[in-house]
C-alpha positions in Angstrom: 50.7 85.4 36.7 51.9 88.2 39.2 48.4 87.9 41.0 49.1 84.0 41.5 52.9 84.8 43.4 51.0 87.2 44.9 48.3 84.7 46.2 50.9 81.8 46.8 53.0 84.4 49.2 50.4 85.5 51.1 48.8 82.2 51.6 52.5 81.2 52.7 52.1 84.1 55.4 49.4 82.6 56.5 50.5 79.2 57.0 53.7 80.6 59.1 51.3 82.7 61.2 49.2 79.8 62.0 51.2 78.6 65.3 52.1 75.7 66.7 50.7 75.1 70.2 53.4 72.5 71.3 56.4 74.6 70.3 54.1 77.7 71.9 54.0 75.2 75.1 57.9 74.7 74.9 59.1 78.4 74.4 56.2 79.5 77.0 58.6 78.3 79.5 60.3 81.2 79.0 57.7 82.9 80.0 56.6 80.9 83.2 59.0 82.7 85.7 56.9 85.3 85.8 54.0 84.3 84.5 51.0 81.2 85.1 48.9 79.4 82.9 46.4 76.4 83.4 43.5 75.5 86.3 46.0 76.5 89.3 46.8 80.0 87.5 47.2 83.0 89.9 49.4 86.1 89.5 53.4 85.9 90.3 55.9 87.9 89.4 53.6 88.9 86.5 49.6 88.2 85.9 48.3 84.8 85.3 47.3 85.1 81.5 44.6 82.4 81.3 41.7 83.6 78.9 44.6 86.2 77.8 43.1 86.8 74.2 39.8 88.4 74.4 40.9 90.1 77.7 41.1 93.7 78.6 44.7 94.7 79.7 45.3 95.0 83.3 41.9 93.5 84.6 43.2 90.7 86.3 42.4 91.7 90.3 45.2 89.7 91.8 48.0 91.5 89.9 49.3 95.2 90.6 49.6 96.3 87.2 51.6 99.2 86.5 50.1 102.7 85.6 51.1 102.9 82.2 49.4 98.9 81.6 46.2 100.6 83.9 46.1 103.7 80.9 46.8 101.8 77.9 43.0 100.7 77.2 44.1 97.6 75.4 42.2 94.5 74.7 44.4 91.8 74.2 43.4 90.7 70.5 45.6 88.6 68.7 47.2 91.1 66.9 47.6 93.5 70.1 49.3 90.8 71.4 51.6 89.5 68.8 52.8 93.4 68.7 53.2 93.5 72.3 55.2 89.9 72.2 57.6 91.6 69.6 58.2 95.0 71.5 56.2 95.1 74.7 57.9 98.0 75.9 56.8 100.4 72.2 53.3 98.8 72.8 52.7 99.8 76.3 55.6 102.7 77.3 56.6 102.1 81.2 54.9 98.7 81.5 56.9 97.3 84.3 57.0 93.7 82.0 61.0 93.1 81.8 61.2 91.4 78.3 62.9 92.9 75.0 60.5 91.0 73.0 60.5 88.1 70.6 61.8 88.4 66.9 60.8 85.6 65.5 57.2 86.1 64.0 57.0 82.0 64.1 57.7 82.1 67.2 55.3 84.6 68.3 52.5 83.0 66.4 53.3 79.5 68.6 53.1 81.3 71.9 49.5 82.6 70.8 48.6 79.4 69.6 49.2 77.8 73.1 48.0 80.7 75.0 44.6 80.5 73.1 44.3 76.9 74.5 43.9 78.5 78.2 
């Protein structure tokens, strides 16, 4: 019986974790002051993050990333990102992003969701 709860709550994680793309389209415009998405993409305030997941960190050549996103030697996975959503500033220390992060692990798992669409 303990081995089913402990089925039935992890499969309940996983639903959560699952994302929404329309809410991750809705909160990304949060997001959109500093950063692009979509066929007209190009680096503002921050870097354009189309084909974000799968990408290495700082590779982008019409951004000037900072040194500390230049060292980090990330690739942004999903789960590199999520982290970095929550606390980018524990993930990468001295990235010059100016975001506390995002608490809500729904919320995170939306964003990715839309981002993975571009």
């Amino acid at each position: 019986m303990k081995n089913c709860v402990l089925i039935l709550l992890l499969l309940a994680g996983q639903a959560v974790a699952a994302g929404d793309p329309k809410n991750g389209a809705f909160l990304f415009r949060r997001c959109a002051s500093c950063h692009a998405v979509g066929p007209y993409a190009s680096a503002g305030y921050g870097p354009q993050l189309n084909g974000i997941v799968g990408r290495k960190a700082a590779s982008t050549k019409d951004y000037k990333y900072s040194e500390a996103m230049k060292k980090s030697g990330l690739t942004w996975d999903e789960k590199t990102l999520a982290a970095y959503l929550r606390a980018p500033h524990d993930v990468v220390p001295g990235t010059s992003m100016r975001f506390w992060g995002i608490k809500d692990e729904q919320q995170v798992a939306d964003l990715l969701s839309y981002l993975k669409t571009f």
